[in-house]
C-alpha positions in Angstrom: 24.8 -66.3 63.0 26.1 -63.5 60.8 25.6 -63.3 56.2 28.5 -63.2 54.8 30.1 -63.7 51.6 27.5 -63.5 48.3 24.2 -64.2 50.4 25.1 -60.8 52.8 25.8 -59.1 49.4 22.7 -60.2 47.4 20.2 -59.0 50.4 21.8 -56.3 51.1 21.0 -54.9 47.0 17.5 -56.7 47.7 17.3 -53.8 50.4 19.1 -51.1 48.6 16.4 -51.7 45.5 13.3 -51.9 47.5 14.3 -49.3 49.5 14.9 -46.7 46.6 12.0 -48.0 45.0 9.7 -47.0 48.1 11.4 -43.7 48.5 10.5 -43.0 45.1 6.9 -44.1 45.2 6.4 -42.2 48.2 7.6 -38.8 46.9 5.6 -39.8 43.9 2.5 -40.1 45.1 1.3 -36.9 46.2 2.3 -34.4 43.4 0.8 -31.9 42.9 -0.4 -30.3 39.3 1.4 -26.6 38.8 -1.7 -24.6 37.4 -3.7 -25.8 40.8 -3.0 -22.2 42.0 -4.2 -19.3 43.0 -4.0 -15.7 41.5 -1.2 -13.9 43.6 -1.8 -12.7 47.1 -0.9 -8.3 46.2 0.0 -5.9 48.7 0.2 -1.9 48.5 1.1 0.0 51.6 1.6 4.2 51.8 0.4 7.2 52.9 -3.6 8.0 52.0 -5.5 11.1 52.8 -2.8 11.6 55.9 -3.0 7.7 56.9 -1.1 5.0 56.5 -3.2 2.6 55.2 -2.7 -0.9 53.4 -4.6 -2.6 50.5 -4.4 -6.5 50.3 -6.1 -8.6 47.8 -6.3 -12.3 48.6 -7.9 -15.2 47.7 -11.3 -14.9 50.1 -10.6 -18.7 51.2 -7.8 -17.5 53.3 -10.5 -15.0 55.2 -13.2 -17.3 55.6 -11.7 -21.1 55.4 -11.3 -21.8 59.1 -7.1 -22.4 60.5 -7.4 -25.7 60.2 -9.1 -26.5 56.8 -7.1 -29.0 55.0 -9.0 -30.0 51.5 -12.6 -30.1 50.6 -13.6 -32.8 52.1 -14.0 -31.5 55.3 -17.5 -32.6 56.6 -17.7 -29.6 58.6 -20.5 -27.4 58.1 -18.3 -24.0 57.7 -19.8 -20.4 58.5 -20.7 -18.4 55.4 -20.1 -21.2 52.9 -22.5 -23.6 51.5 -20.9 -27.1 50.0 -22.4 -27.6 46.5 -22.1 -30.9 43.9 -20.8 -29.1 40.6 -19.9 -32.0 37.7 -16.1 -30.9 38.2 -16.3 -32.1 42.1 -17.6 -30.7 45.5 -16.6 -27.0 45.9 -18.4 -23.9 48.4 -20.5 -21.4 47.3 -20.3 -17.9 49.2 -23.4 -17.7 51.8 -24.5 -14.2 50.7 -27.4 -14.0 53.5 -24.7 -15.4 56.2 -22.4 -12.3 55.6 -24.8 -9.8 54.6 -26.1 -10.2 58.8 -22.7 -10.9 60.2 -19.8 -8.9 58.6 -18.1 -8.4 61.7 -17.3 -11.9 62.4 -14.9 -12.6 59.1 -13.8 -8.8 59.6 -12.3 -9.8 63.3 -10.6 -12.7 61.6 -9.0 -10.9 58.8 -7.8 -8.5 61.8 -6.8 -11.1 63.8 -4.7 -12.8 61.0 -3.1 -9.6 60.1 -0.1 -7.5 61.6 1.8 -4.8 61.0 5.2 -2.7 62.4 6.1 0.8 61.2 10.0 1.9 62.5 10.1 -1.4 64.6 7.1 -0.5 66.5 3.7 -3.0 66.2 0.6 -1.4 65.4 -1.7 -2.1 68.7 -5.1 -1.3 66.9 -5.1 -1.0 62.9 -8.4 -0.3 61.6 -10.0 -2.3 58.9 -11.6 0.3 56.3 -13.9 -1.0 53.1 -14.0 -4.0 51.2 -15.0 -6.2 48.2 -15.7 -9.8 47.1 -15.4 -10.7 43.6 -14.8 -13.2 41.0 -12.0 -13.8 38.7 -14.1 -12.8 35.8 -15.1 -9.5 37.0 -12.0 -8.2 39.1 -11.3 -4.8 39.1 -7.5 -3.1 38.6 -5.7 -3.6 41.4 -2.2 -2.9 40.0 -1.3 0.0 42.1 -2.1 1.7 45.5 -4.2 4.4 43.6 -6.4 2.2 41.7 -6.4 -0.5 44.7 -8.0 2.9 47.2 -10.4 3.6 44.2 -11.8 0.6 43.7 -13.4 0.0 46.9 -16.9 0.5 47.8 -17.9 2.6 50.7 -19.1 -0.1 52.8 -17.5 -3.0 54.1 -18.4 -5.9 52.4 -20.4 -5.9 49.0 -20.8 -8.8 46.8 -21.5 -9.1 43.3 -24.8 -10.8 42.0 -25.3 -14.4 41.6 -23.2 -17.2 42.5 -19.8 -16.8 44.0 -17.6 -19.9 44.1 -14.9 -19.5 47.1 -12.0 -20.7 45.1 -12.9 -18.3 42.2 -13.2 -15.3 44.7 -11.1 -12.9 45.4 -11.3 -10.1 48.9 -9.7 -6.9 48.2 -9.1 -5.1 52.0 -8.0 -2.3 53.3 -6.3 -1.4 56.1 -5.4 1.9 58.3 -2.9 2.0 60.8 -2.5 5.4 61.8 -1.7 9.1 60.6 1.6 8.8 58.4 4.5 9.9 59.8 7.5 12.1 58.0 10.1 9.6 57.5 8.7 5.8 57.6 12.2 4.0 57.7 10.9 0.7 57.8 7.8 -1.6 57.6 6.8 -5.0 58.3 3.4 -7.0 57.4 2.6 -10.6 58.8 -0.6 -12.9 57.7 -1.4 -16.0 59.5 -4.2 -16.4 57.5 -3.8 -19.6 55.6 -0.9 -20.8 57.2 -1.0 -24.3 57.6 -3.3 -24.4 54.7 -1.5 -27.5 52.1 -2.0 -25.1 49.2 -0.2 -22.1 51.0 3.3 -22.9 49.4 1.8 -22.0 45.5 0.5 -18.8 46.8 3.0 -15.7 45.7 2.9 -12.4 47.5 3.7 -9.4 45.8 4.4 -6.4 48.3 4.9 -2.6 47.3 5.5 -0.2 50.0 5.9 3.8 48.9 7.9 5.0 51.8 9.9 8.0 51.8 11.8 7.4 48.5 10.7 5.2 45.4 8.3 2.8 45.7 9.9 -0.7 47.1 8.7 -3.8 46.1 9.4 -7.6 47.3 8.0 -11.1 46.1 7.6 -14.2 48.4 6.0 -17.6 48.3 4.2 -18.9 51.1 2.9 -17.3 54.0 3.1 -13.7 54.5 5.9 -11.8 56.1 8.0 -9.4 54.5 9.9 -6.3 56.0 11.0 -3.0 54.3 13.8 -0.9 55.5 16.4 -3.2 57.3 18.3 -4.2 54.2 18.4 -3.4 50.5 14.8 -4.6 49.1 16.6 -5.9 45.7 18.5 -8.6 48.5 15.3 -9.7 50.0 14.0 -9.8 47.0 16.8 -12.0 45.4 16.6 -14.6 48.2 13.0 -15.2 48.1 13.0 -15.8 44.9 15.9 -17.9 45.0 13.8 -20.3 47.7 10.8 -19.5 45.6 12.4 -21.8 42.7 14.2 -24.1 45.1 11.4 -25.3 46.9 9.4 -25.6 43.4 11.8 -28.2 42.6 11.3 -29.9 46.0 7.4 -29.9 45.7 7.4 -29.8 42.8 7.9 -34.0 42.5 7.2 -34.9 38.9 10.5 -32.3 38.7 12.3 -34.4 41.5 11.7 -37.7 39.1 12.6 -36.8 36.3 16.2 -35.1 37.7 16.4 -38.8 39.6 15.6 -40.7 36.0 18.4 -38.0 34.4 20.7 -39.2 36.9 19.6 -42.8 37.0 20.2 -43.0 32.8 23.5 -41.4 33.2 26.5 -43.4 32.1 29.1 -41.3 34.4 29.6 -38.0 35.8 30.5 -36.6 32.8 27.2 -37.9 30.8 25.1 -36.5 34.2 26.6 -32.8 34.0 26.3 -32.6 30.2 22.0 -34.1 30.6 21.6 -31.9 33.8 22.9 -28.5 31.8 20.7 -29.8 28.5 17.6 -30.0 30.9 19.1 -26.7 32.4 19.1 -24.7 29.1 15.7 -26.8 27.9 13.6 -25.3 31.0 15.2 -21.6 31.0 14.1 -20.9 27.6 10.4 -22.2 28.2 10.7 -20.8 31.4 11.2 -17.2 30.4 8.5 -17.6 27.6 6.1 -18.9 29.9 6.9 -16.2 32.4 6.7 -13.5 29.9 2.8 -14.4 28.7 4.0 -16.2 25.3 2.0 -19.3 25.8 -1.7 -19.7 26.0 -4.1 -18.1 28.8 -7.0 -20.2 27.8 -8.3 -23.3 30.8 -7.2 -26.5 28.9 -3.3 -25.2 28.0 -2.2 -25.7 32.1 -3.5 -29.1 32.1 -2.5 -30.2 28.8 1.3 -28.7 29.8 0.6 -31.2 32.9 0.1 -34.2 30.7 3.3 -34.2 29.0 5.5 -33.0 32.1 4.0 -36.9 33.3 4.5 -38.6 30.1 8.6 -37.1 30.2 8.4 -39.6 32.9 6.9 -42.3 31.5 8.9 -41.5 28.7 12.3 -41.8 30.6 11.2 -44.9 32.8 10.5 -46.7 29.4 14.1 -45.9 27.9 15.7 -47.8 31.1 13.7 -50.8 30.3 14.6 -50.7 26.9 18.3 -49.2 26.6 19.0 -50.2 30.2 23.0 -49.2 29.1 22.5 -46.5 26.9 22.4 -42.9 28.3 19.5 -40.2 27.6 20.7 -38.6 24.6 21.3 -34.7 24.7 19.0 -33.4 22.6 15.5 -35.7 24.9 17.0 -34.5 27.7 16.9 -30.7 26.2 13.0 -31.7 24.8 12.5 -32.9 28.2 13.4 -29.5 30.1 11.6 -27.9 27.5 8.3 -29.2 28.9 9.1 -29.1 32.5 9.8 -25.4 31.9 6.5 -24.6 30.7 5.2 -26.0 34.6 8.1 -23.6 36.0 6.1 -20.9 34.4 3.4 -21.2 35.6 4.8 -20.6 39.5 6.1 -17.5 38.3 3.5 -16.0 35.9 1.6 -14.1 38.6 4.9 -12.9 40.5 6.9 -12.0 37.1 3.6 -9.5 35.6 3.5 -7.4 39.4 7.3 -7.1 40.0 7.8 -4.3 37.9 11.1 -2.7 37.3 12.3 -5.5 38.9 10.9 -8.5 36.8 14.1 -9.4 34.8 15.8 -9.7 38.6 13.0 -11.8 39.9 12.9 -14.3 36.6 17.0 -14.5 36.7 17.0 -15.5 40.2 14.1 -17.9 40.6 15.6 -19.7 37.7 19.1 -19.5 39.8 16.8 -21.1 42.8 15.5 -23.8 40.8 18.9 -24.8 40.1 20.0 -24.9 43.3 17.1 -27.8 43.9 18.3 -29.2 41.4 21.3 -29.6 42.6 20.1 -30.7 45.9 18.1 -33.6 44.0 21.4 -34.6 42.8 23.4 -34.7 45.4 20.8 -36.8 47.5 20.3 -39.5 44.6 23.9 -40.0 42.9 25.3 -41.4 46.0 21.9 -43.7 46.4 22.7 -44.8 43.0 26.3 -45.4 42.9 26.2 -47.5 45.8 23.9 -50.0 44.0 26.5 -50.0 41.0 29.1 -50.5 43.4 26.9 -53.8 44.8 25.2 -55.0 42.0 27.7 -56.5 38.7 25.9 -54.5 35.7 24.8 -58.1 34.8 22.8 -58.0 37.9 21.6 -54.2 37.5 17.6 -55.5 37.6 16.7 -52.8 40.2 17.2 -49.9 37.4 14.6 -51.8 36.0 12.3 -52.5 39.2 12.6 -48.5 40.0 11.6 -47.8 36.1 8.7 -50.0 36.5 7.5 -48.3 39.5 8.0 -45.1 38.0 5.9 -46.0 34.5 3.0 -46.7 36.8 2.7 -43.7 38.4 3.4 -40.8 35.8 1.2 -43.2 34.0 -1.4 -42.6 36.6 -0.6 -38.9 36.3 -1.5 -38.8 32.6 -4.7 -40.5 32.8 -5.1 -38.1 36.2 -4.0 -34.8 34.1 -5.8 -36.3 31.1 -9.4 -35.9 32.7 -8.6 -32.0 34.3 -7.5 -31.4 30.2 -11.1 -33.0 28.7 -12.6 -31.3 31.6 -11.4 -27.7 30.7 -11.9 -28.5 26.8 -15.5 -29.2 27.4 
C-alpha cells in the first residue's frame, strides 16, 4: 500500500524536521569550550656544538599519558601520576619519587614517539640529551634555539619543588641526531605522541628549523609532522593554516550553529550572503585583536568570551520563535561575529606570537581557512533547508520552530555550563 497525495507529503516533512532536528542536537552536544587548550607544542631544530640537535617543548601529558588515554576519568592507575580531588574536578599530580627512580622508562617513550629525517634519510638512533618539567607559572624562555639549549639542566629530568599538576606542566627535550652536516637540504619531524588523544586537534605546533640559509619556520594543528626543504616553507605554511581555521569551524560546533541559525533566518540568497559577509567582517576584526594580545590574559576572560558565544545562540534560536518571517538584521549578525571572533582568537593566540616574520601570513590565512568552513557549513545546510520550504507551505513552517527549540535548550545548557568555568576562574 503506497502514501500518496497530502498524507505522503505531511510524513515525509515530519521526517525532514525530526531528522534535522537530531542532526543538530547531535553535533550540538559535544562542543567543546575554545580556551580548553594547551600552550603551543614549539620546536627548534639546527646545528649545536657540531650536532644537529632538536629542542621540543610540549605539554608533559603527551610524554607520560599512556596512547590510549581518553579523559580523566580513566580508572587506571597510570605510572608516574597520582589522581587527586581538587574543588575544580579530578586532575593528576606528577609522581616526583616515581620518576626521580625511573627516568628511563618515559625517556624510551618520548623516543619512541619521536622521529626524525635529515636529506630524506631517517635517523636510526637519535639521542635524547637533558630535560626539564615545569609549570606554566615558572617556565623559562623558550623563544629561540639559543635560549631553548640554555635553559636546560645538565641532567635529564629535574623538577621544580612542590606540586606539579600534569595539565599545567610543561617538558622541554632535547634531541641529538648526529654531527651536522654542510648543506642540510631538507628535514622532517614526526610525534605520535598524543595522537589519538580527543584534545590533540587544539594543540598548535610551531616548528623552526635553521638550515643552510635563514631560519624556516612552519605552523600546524594536530599531530606532529612537518617537513622542511621539499617546497617553499611560506606554502606549507599557508595550507596548514588554511585547515588550521577550517577544521576550527568544523569542531568548532557552537560556530557550525550559529552559521546553520544565519542560514536558517535568512529570507533568500541574497539576505544569506549579505548575514554571512556581516558575520565575516564581525569575526575578522575581533579575530585579529584577539590574535594580536588586545583582549585580556587574566583566567575568567576565556570563559566569560564562552558564555556569550552560547547565548549568540540562544539569542538567534529566540528570534525564529519570535520573528519566524523576519530575517537577522545586519548589524546582530555583525554583533554576533564579533563575539564568535573573540573564540577564533583564542586558537590562534599561541600560533600568531611564535610565527615571527611570518605572523601577518599566518593570521591572513587562518582567517581565509575559517571561511572556507564556513562555506562548507553552508553548502551542507541550505539545501537541508530549502527542501523543507519546498515541502512545507510557510503556513506550515513549524519545524523552524521545533529546530529553534532544540537549539535554545542546548546553548542554554552551554551558558549555565560556561557560566560555572567563569565563577570558577573569578573566585
Amino acid at each position: 500500500m503506497s502514501i500518496k497525495g497530502s498524507q505522503g507529503s505531511q510524513i515525509t516533512k515530519v521526517m525532514c524536521r525530526v531528522g534535522l532536528t537530531l542532526l543538530m542536537t547531535l553535533f550540538a552536544i559535544p562542543s567543546l569550550a575554545h580556551f580548553e587548550q594547551f600552550e603551543p607544542r614549539v620546536v627548534f631544530a639546527g646545528e649545536v656544538e657540531g650536532k644537529l640537535r632538536v629542542f621540543v617543548r610540549m605539554p608533559l601529558g603527551l610524554a607520560l599519558l599512556p596512547a590510549d588515554w581518553k579523559s580523566i576519568d580513566d580508572v587506571r592507575d597510570l605510572p608516574f601520576l597520582i589522581k587527586h580531588e581538587t574543588e575544580d574536578g579530578p586532575t593528576y599530580l606528577v609522581d616526583r619519587d616515581a620518576l626521580a627512580a625511573s627516568p628511563e622508562k618515559p625517556a624510551q617513550s618520548i623516543l619512541a614517539g619521536h622521529r626524525f629525517w635529515i636529506d630524506g634519510q631517517e635517523i636510526s638512533q637519535p639521542e635524547l640529551g637533558r630535560a626539564r618539567i615545569a609549570t606554566q607559572n615558572t617556565l623559562p624562555q623558550f623563544s629561540t634555539m639559543k635560549s631553548a639549549n640554555s635553559g636546560l639542566p645538565d641532567r635529564f629530568i629535574a623538577t621544580e619543588t612542590g606540586e606539579i599538576d600534569l595539565f599545567d606542566a610543561t617538558l622541554d627535550v632535547e634531541f641529538i641526531l648526529a654531527d651536522a652536516g654542510a648543506n642540510i637540504e631538507s628535514f622532517k619531524v614526526v610525534s605520535t605522541l598524543g595522537k589519538d588523544f580527543d584534545t590533540i586537534d587544539r594543540l598548535a605546533n610551531v616548528v623552526t628549523f635553521y638550515g643552510a640559509g635563514k631560519p624556516a619556520r612552519q605552523t600546524t594543528i594536530g599531530a606532529l609532522d612537518i617537513t622542511f626543504g621539499d617546497a617553499p616553507e611560506e606554502i606549507g605554511s599557508v595550507i596548514n593554516q588554511l585547515l588550521h581555521g577550517a577544521k576550527h569551524i568544523m569542531k568548532g560546533l557552537d560556530h557550525v550553529l550559529i552559521i546553520a541559525l544565519i542560514a536558517l533566518t535568512a529570507s533568500s540568497w541574497v539576505v544569506v550572503l549579505r548575514n554571512a559577509t556581516g558575520f565575516t567582517v564581525g569575526h575578522s576584526i575581533t579575530l585579529a585583536l584577539g590574535a594580536y594580545g588586545f583582549f585580556p590574559s587574566a583566567g575568567w576572560f576565556a570563559p566569560m568570551a564562552e558564555i556569550f558565544i552560547a547565548a549568540t545562540i540562544l539569542f538567534g534560536a529566540w528570534h525564529i520563535i519570535r520573528e519566524r518571517h523576519r530575517s537577522l538584521g545586519l548589524y546582530a549578525v555583525f554583533a554576533i561575529g564579533l563575539v564568535h571572533g573573540v573564540g577564533f582568537s583564542f586558537a590562534l593566540e599561541g600560533v600568531l606570537q611564535a610565527s615571527g616574520d611570518h605572523a601577518l601570513l599566518t593570521l591572513l590565512f587562518f582567517n581565509l581557512g575559517v571561511e572556507l568552513g564556513q562555506i562548507a557549513v553552508y553548502l551542507a545546510f541550505l539545501p537541508i533547508l530549502l527542501l523543507l520550504d519546498r515541502l512545507a507551505k510557510p503556513r506550515e513552517a513549524a519545524w523552524q520552530g521545533a529546530v529553534a527549540v532544540g537549539m535554545m535548550a542546548i546553548s542554554a545548557y552551554w551558558v549555565f555550563d560556561r557560566g560555572s568555568d567563569f565563577v570558577g576562574a573569578v573566585l
